[in-house]
C-alpha positions in Angstrom: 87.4 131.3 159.4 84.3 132.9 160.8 84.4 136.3 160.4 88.0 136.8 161.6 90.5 138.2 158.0 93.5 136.2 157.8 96.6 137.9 159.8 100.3 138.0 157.7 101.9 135.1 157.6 105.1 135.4 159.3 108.6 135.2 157.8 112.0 135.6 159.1 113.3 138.3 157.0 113.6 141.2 159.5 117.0 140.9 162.0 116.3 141.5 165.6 113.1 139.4 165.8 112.5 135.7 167.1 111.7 133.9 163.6 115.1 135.5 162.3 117.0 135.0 165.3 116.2 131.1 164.9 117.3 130.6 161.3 119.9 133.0 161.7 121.7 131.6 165.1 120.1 128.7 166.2 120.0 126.8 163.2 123.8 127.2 162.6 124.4 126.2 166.8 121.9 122.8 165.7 124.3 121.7 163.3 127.5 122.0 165.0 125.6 120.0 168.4 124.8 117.6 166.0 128.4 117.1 164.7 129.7 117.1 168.2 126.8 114.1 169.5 127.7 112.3 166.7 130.8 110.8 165.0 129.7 111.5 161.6 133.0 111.0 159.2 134.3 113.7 156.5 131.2 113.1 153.6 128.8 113.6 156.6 130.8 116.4 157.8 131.0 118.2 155.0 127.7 118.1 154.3 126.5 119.7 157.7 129.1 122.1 156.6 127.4 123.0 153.5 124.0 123.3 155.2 125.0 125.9 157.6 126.3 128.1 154.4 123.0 127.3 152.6 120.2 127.9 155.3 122.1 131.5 156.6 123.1 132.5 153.3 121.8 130.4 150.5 118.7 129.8 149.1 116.1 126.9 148.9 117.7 124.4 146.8 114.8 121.2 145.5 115.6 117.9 146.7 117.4 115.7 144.0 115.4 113.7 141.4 115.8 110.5 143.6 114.6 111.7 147.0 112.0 109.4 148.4 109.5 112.1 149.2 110.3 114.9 146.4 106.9 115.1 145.1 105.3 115.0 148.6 107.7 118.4 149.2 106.7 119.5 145.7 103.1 119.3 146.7 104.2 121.2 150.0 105.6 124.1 147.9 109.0 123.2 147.6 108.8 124.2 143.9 107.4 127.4 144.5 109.8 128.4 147.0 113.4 127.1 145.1 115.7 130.2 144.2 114.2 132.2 146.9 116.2 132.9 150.7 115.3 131.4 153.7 114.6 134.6 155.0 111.7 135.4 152.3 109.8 132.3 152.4 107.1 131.2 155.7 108.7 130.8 158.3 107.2 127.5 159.3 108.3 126.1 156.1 111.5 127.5 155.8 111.5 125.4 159.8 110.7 122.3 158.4 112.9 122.7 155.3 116.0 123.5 157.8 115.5 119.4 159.5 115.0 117.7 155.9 117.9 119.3 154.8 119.4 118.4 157.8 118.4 114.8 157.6 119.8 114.7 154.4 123.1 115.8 155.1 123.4 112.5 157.9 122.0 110.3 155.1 119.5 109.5 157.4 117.3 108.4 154.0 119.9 107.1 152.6 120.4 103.0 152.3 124.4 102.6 154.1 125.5 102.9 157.8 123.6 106.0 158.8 120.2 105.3 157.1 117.5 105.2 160.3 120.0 107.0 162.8 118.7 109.9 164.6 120.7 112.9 165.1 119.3 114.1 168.1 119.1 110.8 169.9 122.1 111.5 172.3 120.5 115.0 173.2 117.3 112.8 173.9 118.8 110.0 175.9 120.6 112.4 178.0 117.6 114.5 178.9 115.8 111.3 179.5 118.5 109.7 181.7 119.1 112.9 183.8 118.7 113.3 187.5 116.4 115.1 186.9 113.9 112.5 185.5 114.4 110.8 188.5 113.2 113.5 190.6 110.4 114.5 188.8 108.9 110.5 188.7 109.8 110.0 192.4 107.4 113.1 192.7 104.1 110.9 191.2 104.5 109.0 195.2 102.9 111.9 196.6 100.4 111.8 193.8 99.2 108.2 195.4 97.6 110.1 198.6 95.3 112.0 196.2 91.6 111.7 195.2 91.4 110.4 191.3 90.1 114.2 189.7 93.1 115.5 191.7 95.6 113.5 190.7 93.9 113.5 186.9 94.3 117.5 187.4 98.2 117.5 188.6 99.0 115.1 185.8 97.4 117.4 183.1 99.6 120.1 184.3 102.8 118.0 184.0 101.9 117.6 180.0 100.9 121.0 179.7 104.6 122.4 181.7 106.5 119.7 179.6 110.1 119.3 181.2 109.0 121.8 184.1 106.5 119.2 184.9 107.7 119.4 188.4 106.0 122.2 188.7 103.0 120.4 187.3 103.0 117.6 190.5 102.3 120.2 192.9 99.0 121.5 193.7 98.8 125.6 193.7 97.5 127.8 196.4 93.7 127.9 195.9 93.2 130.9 193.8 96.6 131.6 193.5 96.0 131.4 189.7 93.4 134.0 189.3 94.5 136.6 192.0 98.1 137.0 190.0 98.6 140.1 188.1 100.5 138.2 185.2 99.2 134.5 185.5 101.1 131.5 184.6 98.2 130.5 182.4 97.3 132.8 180.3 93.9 131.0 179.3 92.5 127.8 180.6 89.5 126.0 179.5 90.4 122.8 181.5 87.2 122.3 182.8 86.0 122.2 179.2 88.6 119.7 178.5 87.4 117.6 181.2 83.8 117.5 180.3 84.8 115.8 176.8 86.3 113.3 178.2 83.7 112.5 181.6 81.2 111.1 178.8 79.9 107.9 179.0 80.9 105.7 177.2 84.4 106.6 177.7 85.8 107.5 174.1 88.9 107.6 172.3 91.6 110.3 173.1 93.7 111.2 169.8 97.2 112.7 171.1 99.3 114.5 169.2 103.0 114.8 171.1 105.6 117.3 170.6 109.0 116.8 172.5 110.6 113.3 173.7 112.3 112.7 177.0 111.4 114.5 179.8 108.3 116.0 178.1 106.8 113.3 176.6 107.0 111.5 180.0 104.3 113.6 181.5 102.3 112.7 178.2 102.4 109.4 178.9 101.3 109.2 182.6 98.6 111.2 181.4 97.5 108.6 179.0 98.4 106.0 181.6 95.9 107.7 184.2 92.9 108.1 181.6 92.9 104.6 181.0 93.3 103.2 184.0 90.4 105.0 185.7 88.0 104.3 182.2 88.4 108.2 181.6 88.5 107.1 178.0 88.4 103.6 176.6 91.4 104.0 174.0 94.4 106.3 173.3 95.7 107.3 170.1 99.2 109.1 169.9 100.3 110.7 167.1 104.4 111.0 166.7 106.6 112.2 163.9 107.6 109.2 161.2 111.4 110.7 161.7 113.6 112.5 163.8 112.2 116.6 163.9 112.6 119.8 165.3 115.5 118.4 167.5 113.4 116.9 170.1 110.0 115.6 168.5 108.9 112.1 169.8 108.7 109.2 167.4 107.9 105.9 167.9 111.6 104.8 168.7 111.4 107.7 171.6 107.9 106.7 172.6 109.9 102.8 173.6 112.7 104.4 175.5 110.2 106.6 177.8 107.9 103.6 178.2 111.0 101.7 179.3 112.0 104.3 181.5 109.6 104.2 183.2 109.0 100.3 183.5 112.3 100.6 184.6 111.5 102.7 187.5 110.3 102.1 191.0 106.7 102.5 192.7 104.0 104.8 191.1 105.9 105.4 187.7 106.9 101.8 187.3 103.3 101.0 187.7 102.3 103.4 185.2 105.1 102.1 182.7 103.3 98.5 183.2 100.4 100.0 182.2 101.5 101.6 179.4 103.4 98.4 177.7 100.2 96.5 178.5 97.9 99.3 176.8 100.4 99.1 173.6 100.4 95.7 173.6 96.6 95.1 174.0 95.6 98.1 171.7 94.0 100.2 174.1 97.0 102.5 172.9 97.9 102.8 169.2 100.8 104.8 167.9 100.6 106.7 164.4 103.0 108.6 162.5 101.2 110.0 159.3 103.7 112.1 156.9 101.8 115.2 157.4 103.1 115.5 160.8 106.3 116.4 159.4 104.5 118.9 157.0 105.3 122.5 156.5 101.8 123.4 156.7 99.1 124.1 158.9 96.6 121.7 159.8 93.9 123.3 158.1 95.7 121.8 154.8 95.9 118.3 157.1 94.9 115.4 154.1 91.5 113.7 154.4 92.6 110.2 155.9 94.0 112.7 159.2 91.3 114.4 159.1 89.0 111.4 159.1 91.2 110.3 162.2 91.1 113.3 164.1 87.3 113.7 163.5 86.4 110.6 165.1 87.9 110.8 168.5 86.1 112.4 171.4 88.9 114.8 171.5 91.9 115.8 170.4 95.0 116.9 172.2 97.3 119.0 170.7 100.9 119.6 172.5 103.1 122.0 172.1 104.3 125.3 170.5 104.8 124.0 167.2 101.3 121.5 167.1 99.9 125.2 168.3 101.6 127.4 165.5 100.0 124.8 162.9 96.4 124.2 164.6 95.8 128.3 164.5 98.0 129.0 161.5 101.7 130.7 162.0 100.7 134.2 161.4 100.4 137.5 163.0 97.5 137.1 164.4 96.2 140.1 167.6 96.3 138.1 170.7 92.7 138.8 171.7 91.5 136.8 168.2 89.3 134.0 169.4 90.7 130.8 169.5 87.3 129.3 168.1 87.4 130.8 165.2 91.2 130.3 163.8 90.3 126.8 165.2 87.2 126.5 163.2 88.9 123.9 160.2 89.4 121.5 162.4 87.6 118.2 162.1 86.1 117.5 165.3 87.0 119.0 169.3 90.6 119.8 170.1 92.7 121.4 172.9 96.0 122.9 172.7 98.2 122.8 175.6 101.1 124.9 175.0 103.9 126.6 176.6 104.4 129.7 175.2 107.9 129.8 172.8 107.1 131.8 169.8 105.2 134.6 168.4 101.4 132.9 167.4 98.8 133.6 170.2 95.4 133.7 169.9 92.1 133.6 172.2 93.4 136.2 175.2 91.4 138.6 176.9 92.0 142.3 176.7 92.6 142.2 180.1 95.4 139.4 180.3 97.1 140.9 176.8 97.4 144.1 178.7 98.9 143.0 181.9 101.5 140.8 180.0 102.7 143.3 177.9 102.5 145.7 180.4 104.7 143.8 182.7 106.7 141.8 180.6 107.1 143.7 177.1 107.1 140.9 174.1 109.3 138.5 176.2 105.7 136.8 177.5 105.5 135.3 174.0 108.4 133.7 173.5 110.0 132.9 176.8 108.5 129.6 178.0 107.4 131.1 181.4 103.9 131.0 180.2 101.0 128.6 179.2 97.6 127.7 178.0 95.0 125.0 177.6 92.5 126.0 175.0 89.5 124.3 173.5 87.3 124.3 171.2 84.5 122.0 171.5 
């Protein structure tokens, strides 16, 4: 990275901080929804059982001789972390460890009754099926009345809010932004987003989603709206190869927000249309490499991604955990620039991110101080906050 000394990695090892307070708590309150959502019988049982021992007070046990993927988790340092606590070892990988183990104890791998079924599907159908949902696609009518750079604008903020993409659909005072003391958005290169993509010819957009339901939703109608107005000529997503992190989209989650939103009426049924049509035509391709479920950054991404990545006009990566991966999951000060922790990556990418963890890079002096000055260290982690960075 130019010029910028790697920051420490962070672990979990120290009580009353965020990394800890997730393997400690809500790992444990993961497995017992998961039991609840799903009538798993006693083997299955017992085996979430055993996890929530292991992961709060065991230590990193290798997959069996049999697993399908035990060398890829060997290469990802599965062997060099065994005998050691959760607590002690990255805290991104001891993350990603939790959800295999967990996948393991529902014999999701496994050939029998449970192989292929998602644990978190209940929690993503509900959130999908809400009232909420409703609301928030009735609000893309008002959209309609808007110019096409508007409405291109408003939809960017619904991917970038997620499941507060309500807030998204509604145009901001004029300088509203830039006059707060403590803004929303903490940095925003939009406008250097939008220049990659106002090329002509219009390129390929590569995608790379985080959450299903309600936040994958406003990913979509993003796609939907860039294709539709030649913005780029094809769409790429990238989704996880099996269930992750509770709420990462795969492909299976990908068809029931698609058919959502077929399902629905006026503007978001016309956008669904679009979106089975794009699928079915190409213009959108779904991809779900293993190294999206990787412990690792994506400077350690394998050279068949990174040929993929490098050959779109832009890359688009959502989310907290996309971001924790694309800068590297350390301690890094806020004010470090964004290019340069970004520098590895293969070709030009954006991060659009609510903020829900520690990692944060590329702030000014200025905005650092007025967020901690107002808010403490709860800016980093509470979700109240965002960013669209790029590096170009």
């Amino acid at each position: 990275m130019p010029d910028t000394p790697a920051a420490p990695v962070i672990v979990a090892d120290e009580p009353g901080t965020f990394p800890y307070g997730v393997l400690a708590e809500r790992h444990p309150a993961i497995l017992r929804q998961v039991a609840e959502d799903t009538p798993y019988g006693p083997e299955r049982r017992r085996a979430l059982d055993a996890l929530l021992v292991n992961c709060t007070e065991g230590a990193v046990t290798p997959l069996p001789a049999g697993a399908h993927d035990r060398d890829r988790w060997a290469a990802w340092g599965m062997d060099a972390h065994a005998g050691r606590s959760w607590h002690d070892v990255p805290w991104l990988w001891s993350e990603s460890w939790f959800y295999r183990q967990l996948l393991d104890a529902v014999a999701y791998f496994e050939p029998g009754p449970w192989q292929g079924v998602d644990p978190f599907r209940p929690a993503k159908l509900a959130e999908l099926d809400a009232p909420a949902t409703d609301e928030e696609l009735a609000a893309l009518d008002a959209l309609e009345d808007l110019p096409e750079d508007a409405r291109a604008r408003a939809l960017l903020h619904g991917s970038l809010w997620g499941n507060r993409a309500d807030l998204g659909f509604r145009m901001s005072a004029e300088g509203a932004e830039e006059t707060a003391a403590v803004p929303a958005l903490v940095a925003d290169d939009s406008e250097r987003l939008w220049s990659l993509l106002d090329g002509s010819p219009a390129g390929t957009l590569c995608l790379v989603a985080d959450n299903a339901g309600r936040e994958l939703v406003p990913d979509l109608l993003l796609i939907a709206h860039l294709l539709a107005h030649g913005r780029i000529a094809r769409a790429i997503l990238h989704v996880k190869p099996h269930p992750y992190y509770v709420s990462d989209a795969t492909t299976a989650d990908v068809l029931d927000a698609v058919r959502r939103l077929t399902a629905a009426e006026s503007a978001a049924g016309a956008y669904g249309h679009g979106l089975r049509a794009a699928l079915t035509d190409g213009r959108l391709e779904l991809r779900a490499h293993p190294f999206s479920c990787a412990p690792l950054p994506y400077a350690d991404m394998p050279d068949d991604l990174r040929a993929d990545f490098a050959a779109a006009t832009l890359t688009v990566l959502k989310g907290d955990l996309n971001y924790r991966r694309l800068v590297g999951d350390r301690h890094w000060p806020p004010t470090t620039p964004f290019a340069d922790v970004t520098a590895h990556f293969p070709g030009p990418v954006a991060a659009l991110r609510t903020l829900k963890s520690d990692v944060i890079t590329g702030l000014s002096p200025q905005t650092e101080a007025a967020l901690d000055a107002e808010e403490g260290g709860r800016w980093r982690t509470s979700g109240t906050h965002a960013l669209v960075q790029v590096r170009t």
